[in-house]
N, C-alpha and C positions, 0 to 999 in steps of 0.2 A: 862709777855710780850706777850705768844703767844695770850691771849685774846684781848691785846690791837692790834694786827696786824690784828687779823681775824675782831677787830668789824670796826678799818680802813677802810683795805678790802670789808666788806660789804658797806660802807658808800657812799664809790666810787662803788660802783655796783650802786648802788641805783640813785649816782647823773646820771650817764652813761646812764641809764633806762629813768633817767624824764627828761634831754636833749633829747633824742631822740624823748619820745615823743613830748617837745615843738619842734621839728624839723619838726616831723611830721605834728601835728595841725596848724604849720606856713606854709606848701606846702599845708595840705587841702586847709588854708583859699586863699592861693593864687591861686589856682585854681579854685577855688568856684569865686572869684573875675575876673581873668580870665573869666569865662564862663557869668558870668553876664552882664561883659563889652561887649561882644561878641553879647548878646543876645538885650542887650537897642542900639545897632549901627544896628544891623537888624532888629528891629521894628522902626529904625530912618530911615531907606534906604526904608523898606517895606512904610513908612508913606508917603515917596515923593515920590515913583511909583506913590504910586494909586493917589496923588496929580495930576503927569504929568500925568496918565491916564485919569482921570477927566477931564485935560484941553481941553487935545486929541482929545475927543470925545465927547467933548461938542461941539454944535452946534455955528457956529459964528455968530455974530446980522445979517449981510451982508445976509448968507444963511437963517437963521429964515426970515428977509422982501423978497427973491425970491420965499420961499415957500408958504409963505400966499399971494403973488402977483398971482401966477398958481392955486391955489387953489378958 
């Protein structure tokens, strides 16, 4: 009997261990997921700055014909 208690005993060690690991590797990959989500929304944000910056300061047709009118 005491064999069968102790290899029991270990059986449930062991599930206890590789639950925790999948517990673990489930929060890696959530935060690894996390981070990436993070990072494709700030090259999606960075993407339309330099969009509206481009517009910005781009020259308007209006202004390009007063320029070559002075010139």
């Amino acid at each position: 009997m005491r064999n069968v208690e102790r290899i029991t005993s270990v059986k449930s060690e062991l599930l206890d261990i590789l639950m925790s690991m999948q517990v673990d590797e489930h929060a890696q990959r959530q935060r690894s997921a996390a981070q990436r989500s993070l990072r494709a929304r700030r090259g999606i944000e960075l993407h339309r700055e330099f969009q509206k910056l481009s517009r910005d300061i781009a020259p308007l047709p209006d202004e390009e014909r007063q320029e070559g009118e002075l010139h």
